[in-house]
C-alpha positions in Angstrom: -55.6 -79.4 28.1 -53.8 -79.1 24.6 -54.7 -76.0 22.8 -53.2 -74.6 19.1 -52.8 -71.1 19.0 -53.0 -69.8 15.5 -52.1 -66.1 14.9 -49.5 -64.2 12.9 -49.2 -61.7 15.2 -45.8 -63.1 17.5 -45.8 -60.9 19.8 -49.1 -61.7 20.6 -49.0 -65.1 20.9 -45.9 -65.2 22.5 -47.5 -63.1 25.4 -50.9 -66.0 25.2 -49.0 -68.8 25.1 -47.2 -67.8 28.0 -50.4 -66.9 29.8 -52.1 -70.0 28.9 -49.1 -72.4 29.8 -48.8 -70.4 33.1 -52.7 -71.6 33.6 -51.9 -75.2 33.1 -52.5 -75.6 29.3 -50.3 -77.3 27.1 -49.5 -74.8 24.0 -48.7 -75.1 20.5 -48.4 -72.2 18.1 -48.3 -71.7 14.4 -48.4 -68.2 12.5 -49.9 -68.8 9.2 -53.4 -70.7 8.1 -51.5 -73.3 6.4 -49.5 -74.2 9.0 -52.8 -74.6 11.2 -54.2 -77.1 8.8 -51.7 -79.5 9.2 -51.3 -79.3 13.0 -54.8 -79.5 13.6 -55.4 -82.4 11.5 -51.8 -84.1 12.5 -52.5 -83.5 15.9 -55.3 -83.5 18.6 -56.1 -80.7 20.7 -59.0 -79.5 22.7 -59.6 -76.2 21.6 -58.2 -74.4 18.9 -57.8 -70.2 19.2 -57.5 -69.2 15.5 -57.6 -65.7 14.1 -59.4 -64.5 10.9 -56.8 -62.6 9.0 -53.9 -65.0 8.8 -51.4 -65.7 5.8 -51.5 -67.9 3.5 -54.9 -69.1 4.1 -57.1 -67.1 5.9 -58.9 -68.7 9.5 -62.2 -68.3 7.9 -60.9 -71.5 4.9 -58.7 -72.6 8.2 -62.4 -73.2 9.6 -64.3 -74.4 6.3 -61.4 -76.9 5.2 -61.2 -78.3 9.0 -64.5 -79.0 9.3 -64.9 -80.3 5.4 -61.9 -82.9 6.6 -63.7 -84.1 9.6 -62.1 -82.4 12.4 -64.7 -81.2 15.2 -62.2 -79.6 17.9 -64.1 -76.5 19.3 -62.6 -73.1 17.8 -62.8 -69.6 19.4 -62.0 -67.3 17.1 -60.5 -64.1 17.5 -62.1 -61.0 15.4 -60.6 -57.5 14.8 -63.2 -54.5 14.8 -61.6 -52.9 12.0 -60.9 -56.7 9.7 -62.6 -58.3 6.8 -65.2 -59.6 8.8 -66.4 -58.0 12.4 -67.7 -60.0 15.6 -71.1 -61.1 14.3 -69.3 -63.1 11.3 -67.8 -65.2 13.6 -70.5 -67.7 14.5 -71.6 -67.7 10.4 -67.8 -68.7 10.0 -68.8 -71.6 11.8 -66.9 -70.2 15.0 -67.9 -72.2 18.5 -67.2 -68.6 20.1 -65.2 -65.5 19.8 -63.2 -62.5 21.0 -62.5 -59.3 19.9 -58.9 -58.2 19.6 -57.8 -56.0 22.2 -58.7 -59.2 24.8 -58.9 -59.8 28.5 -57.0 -62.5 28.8 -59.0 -63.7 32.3 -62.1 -64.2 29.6 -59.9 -65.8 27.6 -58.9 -68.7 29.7 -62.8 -68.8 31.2 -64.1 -68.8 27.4 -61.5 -71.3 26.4 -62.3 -73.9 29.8 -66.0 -73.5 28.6 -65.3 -75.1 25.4 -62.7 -77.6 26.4 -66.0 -78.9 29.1 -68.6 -78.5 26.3 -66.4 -80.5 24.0 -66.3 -80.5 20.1 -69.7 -79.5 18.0 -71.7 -82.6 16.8 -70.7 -83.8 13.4 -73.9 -83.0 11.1 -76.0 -86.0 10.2 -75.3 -87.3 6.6 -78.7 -87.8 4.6 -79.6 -90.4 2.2 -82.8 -91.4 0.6 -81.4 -94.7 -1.5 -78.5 -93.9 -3.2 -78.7 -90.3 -2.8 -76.8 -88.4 -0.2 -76.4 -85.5 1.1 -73.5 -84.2 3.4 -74.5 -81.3 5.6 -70.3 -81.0 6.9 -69.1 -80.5 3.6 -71.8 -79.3 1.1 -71.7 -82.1 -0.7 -74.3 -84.1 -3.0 -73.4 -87.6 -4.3 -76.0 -89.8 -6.5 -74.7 -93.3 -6.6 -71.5 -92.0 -6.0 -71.3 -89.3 -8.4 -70.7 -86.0 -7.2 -73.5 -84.0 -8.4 -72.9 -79.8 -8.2 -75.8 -77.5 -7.5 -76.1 -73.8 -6.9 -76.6 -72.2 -3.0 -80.6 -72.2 -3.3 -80.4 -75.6 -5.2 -78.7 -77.1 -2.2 -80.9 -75.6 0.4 -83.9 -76.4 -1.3 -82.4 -80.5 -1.7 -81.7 -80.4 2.0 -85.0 -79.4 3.4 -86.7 -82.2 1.3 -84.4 -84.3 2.6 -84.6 -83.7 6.3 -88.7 -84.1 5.2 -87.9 -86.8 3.1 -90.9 -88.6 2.5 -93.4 -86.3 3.5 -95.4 -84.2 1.5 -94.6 -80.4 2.1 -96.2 -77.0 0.3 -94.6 -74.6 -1.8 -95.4 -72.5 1.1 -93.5 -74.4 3.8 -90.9 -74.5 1.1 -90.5 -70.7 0.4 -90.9 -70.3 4.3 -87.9 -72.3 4.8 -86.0 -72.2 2.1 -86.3 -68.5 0.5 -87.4 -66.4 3.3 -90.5 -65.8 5.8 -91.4 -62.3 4.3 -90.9 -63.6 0.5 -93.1 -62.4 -1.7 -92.3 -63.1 -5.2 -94.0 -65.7 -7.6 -94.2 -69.1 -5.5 -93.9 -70.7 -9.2 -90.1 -70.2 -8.6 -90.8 -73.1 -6.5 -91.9 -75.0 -9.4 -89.0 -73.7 -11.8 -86.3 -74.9 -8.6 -87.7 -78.7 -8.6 -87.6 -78.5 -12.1 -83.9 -78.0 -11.8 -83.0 -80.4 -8.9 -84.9 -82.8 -11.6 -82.6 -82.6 -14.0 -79.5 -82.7 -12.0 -80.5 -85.3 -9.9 -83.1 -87.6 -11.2 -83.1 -87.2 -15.3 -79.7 -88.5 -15.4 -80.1 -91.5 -13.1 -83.4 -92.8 -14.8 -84.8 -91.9 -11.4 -88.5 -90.5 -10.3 -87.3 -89.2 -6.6 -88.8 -86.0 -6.6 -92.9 -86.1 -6.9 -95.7 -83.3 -7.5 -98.3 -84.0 -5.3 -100.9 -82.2 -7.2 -102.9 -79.8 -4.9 -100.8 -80.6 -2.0 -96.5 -79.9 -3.0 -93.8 -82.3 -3.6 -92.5 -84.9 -1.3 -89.0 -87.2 -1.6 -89.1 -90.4 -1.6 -86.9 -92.0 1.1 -85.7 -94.2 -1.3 -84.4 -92.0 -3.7 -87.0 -93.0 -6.3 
């Protein structure tokens, strides 16, 4: 069982890596966040311990940049109650679990042999309707083969039409899913966010993708229009 230790503190992770070796794992260490990105994409492991405040590049764009490059090893990451972020970041971070420093090292091993059996997350689904597509893993938006930028509610608004791609959904289901449940602004903002996907995504392209089903909402077309 290979695991990558990733914290600046050395003292600390001289006293885990001991531990850990001691309970059959085979340890590598590295004190900084840039250091981490090229062992864990150099190397394989099965879990990876990193912690949030690290130098050079913090475990939070550790995290981000790992999983924008493919690389689905489980991560328990370790959080300080007094840090930039507390305990209940950790799973937003896109954490598989997570600790809070001081540590029991007993939950430590047990938390780390639970990921190591429940293995690496699923890579996210990439989703296409023709040439457009949409990569969950990375953010990313390509129209045949252009990257195409949009805003945060932009983005969420494309990817909940395309995981309903082809079906006809309300402005309702839309502001339920997209905005929030207790939203109760204008549902025309709806109308004014469609407008803008439009422009970015279809005007350009000579493309018709995105259709107003009058009475009913919009649907996708699977094909991309």
């Amino acid at each position: 069982m290979r695991v990558l230790i990733v914290e600046d503190e050395v003292r600390l992770a001289e006293t885990v890596r001991r531990g850990l070796s001691d309970a059959g794992f085979v340890v590598e260490m590295v004190h900084n966040g840039e250091d981490a990105l090229w062992a864990a994409t150099e190397h394989t492991y099965d879990v990876i311990v990193l912690d949030i405040m690290l130098p050079k590049v913090s475990g939070y764009k550790v995290l981000e940049q790992l999983r924008a490059r493919g690389v689905w090893t489980p991560v328990l990451m370790l959080t300080a109650k007094d840090g930039e972020y507390d305990q209940t970041d950790a799973f937003d971070l896109g954490a598989d679990d997570y600790l809070t420093k001081p540590f029991s090292f007993l939950i430590l091993v047990a938390r780390l042999r639970a990921l190591i059996r429940r293995g690496g997350p699923e890579r996210p689904v990439v989703l296409t309707a023709g040439d457009l597509v949409l990569d969950p893993a990375r953010k990313r938006v390509e129209r045949a083969g252009q990257a195409i930028v949009l805003t945060p509610r932009e983005y969420g608004l494309l990817e909940y039409l395309m995981r309903h791609r082809g079906d006809v959904v309300s402005k309702a289901d839309i502001l339920q899913n997209v905005w929030d449940p207790a939203f109760d602004g204008d549902d025309n903002v709806v109308e004014v966010y469609i407008r803008y996907l439009r422009l970015k995504l279809d005007a350009p392209f000579g493309r018709q993708a995105l259709e107003t089903v009058r009475g009913m909402g919009y649907r996708l077309d699977e094909h991309g229009g």
